[in-house]
C-alpha positions in Angstrom: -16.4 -67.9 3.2 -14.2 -69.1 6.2 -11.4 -71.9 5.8 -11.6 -74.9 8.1 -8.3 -75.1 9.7 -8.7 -78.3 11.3 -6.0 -79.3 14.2 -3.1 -81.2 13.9 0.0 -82.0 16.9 3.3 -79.7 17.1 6.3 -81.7 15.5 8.6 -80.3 18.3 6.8 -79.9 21.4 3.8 -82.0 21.1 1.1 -79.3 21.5 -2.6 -79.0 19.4 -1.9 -76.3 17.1 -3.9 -75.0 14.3 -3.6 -76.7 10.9 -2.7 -73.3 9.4 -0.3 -72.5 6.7 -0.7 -69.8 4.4 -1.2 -70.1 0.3 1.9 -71.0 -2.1 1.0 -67.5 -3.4 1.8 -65.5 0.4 4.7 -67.5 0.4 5.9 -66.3 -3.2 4.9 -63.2 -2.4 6.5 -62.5 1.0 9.6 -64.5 -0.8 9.9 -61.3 -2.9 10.1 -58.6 0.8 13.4 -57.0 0.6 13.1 -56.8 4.5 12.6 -60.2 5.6 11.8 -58.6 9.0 10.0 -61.0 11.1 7.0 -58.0 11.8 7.0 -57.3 8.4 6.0 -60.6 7.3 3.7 -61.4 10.1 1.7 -58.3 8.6 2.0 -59.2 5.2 0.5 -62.9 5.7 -2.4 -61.7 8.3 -3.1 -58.7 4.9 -2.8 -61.2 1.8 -4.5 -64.1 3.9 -7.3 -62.4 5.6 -6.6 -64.6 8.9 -7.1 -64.2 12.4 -3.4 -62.5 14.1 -3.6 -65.3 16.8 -3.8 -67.6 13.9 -0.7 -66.8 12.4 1.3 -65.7 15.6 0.6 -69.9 16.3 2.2 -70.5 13.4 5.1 -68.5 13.6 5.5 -69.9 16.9 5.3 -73.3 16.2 6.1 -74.0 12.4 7.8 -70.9 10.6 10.3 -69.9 13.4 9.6 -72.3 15.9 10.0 -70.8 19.6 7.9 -73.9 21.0 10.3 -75.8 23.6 11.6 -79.1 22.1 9.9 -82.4 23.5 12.4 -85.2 24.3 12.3 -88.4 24.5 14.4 -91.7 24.5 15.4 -94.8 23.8 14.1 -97.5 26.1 16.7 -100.1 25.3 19.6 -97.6 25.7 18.5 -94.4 27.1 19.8 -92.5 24.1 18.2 -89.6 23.1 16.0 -90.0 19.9 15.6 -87.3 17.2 12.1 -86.7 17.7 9.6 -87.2 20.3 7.8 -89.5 18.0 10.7 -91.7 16.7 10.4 -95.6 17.4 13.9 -96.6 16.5 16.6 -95.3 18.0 20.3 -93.8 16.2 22.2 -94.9 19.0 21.4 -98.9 19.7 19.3 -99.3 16.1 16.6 -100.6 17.9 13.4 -100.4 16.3 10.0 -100.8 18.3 7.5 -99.7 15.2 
């Protein structure tokens, strides 16, 4: 049996990325590493989950320990720059365009 991973959009940089996240189990389990080396616990989720390297490399890139470069955006009433790519209202002015 294969999961369906489905696609979903990068909070940070705005990219398709998988809709990968390993088990509440891998995460309890790789809680428990006494070497929370990054390498060790790639190799520990691609052995417990059974997924595809590429998979899970994606996911450390863009989720666990994000790498991904930061989208910005901002405000169009004050040019202040918002928190996220995504956010309509703006921390500077209070303007809200929902």
């Amino acid at each position: 049996m294969t999961r369906q991973l489905g696609l979903r959009v990068c909070d940070r940089c705005g990219d398709t990325i998988t809709n990968y996240c390993p088990t509440v189990e891998t995460f309890s389990a790789i809680g428990a590493l006494h070497e929370p080396d990054e390498q060790a616990l790639f190799g520990e989720i691609v052995r417990r989950e059974g997924i595809d390297p590429a998979i899970v490399r994606e996911y450390f890139q863009h989720r666990m320990i994000p790498l991904c470069k930061q989208k910005v955006a901002h405000c169009p009433f004050c040019g202040g720059q918002l928190r996220t790519w995504k956010a309509r209202q703006c921390m500077h002015c209070f303007k809200d365009w929902h």
